[in-house]
C-alpha positions in Angstrom: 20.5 -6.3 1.7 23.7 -4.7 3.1 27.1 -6.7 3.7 29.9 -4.7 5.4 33.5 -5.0 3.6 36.7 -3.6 5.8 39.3 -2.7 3.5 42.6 -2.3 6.0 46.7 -2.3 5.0 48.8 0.3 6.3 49.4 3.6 4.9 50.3 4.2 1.1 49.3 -0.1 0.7 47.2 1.0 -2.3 44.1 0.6 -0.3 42.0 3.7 -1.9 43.6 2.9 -5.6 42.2 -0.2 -5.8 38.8 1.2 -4.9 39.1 4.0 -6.9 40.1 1.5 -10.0 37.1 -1.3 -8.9 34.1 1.2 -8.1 34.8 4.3 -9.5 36.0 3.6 -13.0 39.0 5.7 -13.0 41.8 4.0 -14.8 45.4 3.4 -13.1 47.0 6.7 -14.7 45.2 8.6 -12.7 45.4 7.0 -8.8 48.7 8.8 -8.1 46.4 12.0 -7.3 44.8 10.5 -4.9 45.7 11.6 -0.8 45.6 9.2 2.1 42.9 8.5 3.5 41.8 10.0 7.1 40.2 7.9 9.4 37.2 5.7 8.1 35.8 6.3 4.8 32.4 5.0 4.1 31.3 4.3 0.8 27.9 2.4 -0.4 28.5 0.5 -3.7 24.7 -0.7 -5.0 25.8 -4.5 -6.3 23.0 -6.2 -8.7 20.6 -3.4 -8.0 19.3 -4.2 -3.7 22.9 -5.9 -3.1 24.9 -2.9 -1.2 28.4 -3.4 -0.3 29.3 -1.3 2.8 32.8 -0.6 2.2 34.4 0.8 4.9 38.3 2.0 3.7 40.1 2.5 7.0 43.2 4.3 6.8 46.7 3.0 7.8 48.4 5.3 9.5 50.0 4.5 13.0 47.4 6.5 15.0 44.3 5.2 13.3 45.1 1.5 13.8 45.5 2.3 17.1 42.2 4.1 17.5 40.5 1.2 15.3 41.8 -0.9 18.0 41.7 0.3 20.9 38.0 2.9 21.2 36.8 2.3 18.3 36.8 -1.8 18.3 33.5 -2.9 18.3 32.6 -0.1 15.3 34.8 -1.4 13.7 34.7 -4.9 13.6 31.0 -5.5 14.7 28.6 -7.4 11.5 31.7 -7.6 9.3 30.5 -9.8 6.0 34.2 -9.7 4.2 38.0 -8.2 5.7 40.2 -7.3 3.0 43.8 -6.8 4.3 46.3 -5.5 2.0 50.1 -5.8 1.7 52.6 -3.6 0.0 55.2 -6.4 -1.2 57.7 -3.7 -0.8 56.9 -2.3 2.7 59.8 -1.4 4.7 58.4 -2.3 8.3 57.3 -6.0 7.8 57.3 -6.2 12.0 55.0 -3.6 12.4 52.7 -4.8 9.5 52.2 -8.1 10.8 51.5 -7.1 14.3 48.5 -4.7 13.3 47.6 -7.7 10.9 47.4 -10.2 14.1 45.6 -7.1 16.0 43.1 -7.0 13.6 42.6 -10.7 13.0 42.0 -11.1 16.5 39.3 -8.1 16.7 37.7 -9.6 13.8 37.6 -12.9 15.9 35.9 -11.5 18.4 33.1 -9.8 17.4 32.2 -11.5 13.3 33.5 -14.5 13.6 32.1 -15.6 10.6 33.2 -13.2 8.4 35.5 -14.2 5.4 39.0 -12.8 4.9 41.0 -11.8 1.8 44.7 -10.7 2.1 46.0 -8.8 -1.1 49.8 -8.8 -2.0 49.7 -5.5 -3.6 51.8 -3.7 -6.0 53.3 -6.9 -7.5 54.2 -5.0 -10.7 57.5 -3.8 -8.5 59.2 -7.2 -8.2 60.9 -9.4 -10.7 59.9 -13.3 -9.5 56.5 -12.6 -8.8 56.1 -16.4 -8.9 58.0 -17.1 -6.1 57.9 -13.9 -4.4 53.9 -14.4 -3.8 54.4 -18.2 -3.0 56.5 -16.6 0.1 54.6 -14.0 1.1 51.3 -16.7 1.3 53.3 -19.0 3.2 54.2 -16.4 5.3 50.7 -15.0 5.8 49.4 -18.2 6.4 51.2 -18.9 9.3 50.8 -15.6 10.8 46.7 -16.3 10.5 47.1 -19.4 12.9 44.7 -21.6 11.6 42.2 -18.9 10.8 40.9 -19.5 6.9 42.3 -16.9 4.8 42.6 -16.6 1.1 45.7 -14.8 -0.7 46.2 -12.8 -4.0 48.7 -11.0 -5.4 47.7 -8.0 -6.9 48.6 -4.7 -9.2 46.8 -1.8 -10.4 48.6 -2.0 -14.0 46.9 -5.9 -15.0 44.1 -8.1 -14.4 45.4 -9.5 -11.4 42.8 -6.6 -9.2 39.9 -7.6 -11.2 40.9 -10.9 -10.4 40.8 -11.0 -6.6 38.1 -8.7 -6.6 35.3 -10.7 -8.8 36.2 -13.6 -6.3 35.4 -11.6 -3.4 32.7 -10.5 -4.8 31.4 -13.8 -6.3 31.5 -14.8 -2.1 28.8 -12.0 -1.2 26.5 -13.1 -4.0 23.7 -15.3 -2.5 23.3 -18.6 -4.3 25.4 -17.6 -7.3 25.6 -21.3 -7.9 21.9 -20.4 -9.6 23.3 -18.4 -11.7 25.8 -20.5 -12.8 23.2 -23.3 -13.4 20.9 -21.1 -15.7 23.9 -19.2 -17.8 25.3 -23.0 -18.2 21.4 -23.7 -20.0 21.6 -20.3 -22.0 25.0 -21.4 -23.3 23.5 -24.7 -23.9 20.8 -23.2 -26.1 23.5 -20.9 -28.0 25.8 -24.1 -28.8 28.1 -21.2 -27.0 31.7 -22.5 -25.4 30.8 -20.7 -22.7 29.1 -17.5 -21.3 30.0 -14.8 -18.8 27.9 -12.5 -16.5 29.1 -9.2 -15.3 28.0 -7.0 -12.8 26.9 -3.6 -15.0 29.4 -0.9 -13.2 32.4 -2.8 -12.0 32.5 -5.2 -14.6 33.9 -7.6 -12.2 32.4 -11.2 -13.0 29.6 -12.6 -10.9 29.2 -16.4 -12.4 29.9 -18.5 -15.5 28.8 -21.3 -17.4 31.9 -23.1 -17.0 33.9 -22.8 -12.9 32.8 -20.1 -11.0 35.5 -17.4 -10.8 35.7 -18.3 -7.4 37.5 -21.6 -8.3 40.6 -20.4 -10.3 43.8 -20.9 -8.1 44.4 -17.4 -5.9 47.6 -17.9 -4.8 50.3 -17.7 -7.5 49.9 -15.8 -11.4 49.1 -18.7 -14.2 50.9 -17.2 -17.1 48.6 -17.2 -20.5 48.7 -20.1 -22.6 49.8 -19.7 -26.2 47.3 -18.8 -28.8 45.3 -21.7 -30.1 46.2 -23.2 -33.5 44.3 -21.4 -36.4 41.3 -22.6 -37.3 40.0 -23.2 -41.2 38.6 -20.2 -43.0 35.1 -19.4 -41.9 32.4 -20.1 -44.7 31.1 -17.4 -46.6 27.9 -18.4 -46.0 26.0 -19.0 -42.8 23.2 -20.8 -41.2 20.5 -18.1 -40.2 18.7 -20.1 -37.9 18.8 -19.5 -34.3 20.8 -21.8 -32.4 18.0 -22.1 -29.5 15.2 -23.8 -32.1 17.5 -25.6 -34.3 20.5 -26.6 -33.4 23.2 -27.3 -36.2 23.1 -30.7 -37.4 27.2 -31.6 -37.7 29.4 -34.0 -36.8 30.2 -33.4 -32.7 33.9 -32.8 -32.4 35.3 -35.4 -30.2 36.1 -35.0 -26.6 40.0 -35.0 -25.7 40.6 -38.2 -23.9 42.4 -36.5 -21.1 40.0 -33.9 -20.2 42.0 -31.1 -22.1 40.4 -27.4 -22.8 39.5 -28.1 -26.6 40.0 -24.6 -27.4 42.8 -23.6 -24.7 41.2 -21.1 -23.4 43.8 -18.5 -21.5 43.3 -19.0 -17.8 43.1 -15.0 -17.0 40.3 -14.9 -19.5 37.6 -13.3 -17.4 39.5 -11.3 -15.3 41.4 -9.9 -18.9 38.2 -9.5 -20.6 36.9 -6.9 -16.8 40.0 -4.8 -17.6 40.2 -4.1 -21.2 36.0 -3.7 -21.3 36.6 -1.3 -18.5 39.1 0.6 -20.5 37.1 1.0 -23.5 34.0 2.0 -21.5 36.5 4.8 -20.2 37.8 5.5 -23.4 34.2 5.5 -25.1 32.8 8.3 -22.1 36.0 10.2 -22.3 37.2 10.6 -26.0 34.0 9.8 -27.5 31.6 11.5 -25.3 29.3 8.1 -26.0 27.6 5.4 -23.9 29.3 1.9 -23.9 26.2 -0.2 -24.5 27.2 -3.5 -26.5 30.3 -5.0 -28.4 30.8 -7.8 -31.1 33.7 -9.8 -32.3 34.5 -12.1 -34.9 37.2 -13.5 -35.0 38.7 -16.4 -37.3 39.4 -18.8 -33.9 36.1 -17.8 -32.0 33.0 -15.2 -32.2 32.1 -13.0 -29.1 28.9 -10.9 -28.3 28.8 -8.3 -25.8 25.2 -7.5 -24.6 23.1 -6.1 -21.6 21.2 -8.8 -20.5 19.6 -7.0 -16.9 19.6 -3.4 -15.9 22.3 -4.7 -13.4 24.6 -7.0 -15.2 25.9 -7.9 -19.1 26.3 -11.2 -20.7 29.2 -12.5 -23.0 28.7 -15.2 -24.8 31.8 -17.1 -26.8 31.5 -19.8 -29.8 33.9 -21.3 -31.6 31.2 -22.8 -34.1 32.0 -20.8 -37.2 28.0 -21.2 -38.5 26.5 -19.8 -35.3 25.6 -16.1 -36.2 26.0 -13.2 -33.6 22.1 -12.2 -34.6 21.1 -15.9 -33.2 23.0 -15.2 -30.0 21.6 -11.3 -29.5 18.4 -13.3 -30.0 18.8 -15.7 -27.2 20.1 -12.8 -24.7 16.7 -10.8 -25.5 14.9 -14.1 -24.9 16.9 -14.4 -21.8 16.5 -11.4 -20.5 13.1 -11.8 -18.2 14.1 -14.9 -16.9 17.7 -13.4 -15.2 15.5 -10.1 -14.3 13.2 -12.8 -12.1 16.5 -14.6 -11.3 18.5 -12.0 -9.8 15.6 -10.6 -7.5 14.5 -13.8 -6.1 18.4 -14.7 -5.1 18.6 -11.3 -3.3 14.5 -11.6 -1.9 15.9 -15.1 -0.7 18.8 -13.6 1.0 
């Protein structure tokens, strides 16, 4: 199954660094070496194994955005599954931007009317108020879309904000993920887990959760982090070895906060965070270390954390805050999980 991605902006947008930091695991230190592109480039990224993203990376100058519009129209714009238009918040000719924007909208109209559309403020590391600066910009962009549906993120290469915009595109392509959702909410479930987290295997960008979908966060502005959560009572020295899927631990339930709070006030960034600094150690474990990422544990006195491959296509993180839960119990329940999401994945992409 194929689903064709545009990826437009004028020239020097950041267009071909954000691929190059999403597909091709090179980290943000290294984009400045990276030329303009000419004309259309044509990449196929293989998604969750038969799920191929068709990117097509057009490039911005003047006199291929004219060709893209003019001869080359219905190439371009024909079977379209996602446009993602990008925005340097600094660009010194706004006019001109927005009139290629409109251009392409209306193309896009025409001939995949159906297809979604994702507009990227890029290279908000450069202003100050990035708050209020992106609440402009989306107002702006909105009303330059007239009345088509568009969603907006502001976005940088140098924080999680990419991985962010990106795993909710992504998330939009997957067929059914809401199956996905359902099953990792039973596997946390059976790991007494606070939640879990499932990653596609080379992008790291998240595909579905226990808890929201990624999809549901708010796009539009940056939610700064909440503060750390309150320290929580030394762990026990000793632990319950039983498996969390056969016996559950028999304790008093913590009660629920009246107003609906996050217990455990869990930062908001949390999954798009976790994408970036797992993608940097996989870098840093190829690179430095001339070794194979494969798996990653943390225990921590507020929460516990395994790391694991659960499909040849995806990893699974699962988080608990129960202090009694041991990570061998949850490596246990990935392994007994694996088959199932194996059948899972196929039968939402067969389905497709």
């Amino acid at each position: 199954m194929k689903k064709k991605v545009l990826l437009m902006g004028a020239s020097g947008s950041g267009k071909t660094s954000m691929r190059s930091l999403i597909f091709s695991n090179n980290p943000a230190s290294l984009t400045a070496r990276l030329g303009a592109t000419i004309d259309v480039e044509q990449n196929h990224v293989r998604f969750l194994g038969d799920l191929i993203l068709n990117l097509w990376d057009c490039g911005g100058q003047d006199a291929f955005m004219d060709s893209y519009l003019s001869t080359q129209r219905s190439t371009i714009f024909s079977h379209v599954g996602v446009m993602i238009y990008v925005f340097d918040i600094e660009s010194r000719d706004r006019t001109k931007d927005m009139e290629y924007y409109r251009d392409c909208l209306n193309a896009l109209n025409k001939y995949s009317s159906e297809a979604r559309v994702f507009l990227l403020v890029h290279k908000m590391d450069l202003v100050r108020d990035r708050k209020s600066e992106l609440e402009r910009k989306r107002r702006e962009l909105v009303k330059e879309s007239t009345g088509i549906g568009v969603t907006v993120f502001g976005t940088s290469i140098y924080d999680e904000s990419l991985y962010k915009a990106w795993s909710h595109i992504v998330h939009t392509l997957i067929p059914n993920a809401a199956v996905l959702s359902r099953h990792l909410t039973t596997l946390a479930e059976a790991c007494s887990a606070t939640e879990v987290i499932l990653f596609e295997r080379t992008t790291f960008l998240v595909i579905a959760t226990s808890t929201s979908s990624p999809a549901s966060s708010t796009p539009a502005a940056s939610v700064p982090p909440l503060p750390s959560p309150p320290k929580s009572p030394p762990r026990s020295p000793t632990k319950s070895p039983t498996s969390p899927s056969f016996s559950p631990p028999q304790q008093e339930p913590e009660p629920e906060p009246e107003d609906g709070s996050d217990p455990h006030h869990l930062n908001p960034t949390r999954y798009e965070c976790t994408s970036e600094l797992i993608k940097a150690f996989k870098y840093s474990c190829a690179r430095f270390l001339r070794q194979d990422f494969h798996s990653l544990e943390m225990e921590l006195a507020e929460f516990t954390a395994v790391l694991d491959e659960l499909t040849k296509n995806t990893y699974v993180m699962i988080v608990v805050h129960d202090p009694t839960i041991e990570t061998a119990a949850l490596r246990l329940n990935i392994r007994l999980a694996r088959r199932k999401f194996e059948e899972l994945q196929g039968d939402i992409l067969i389905s497709s």
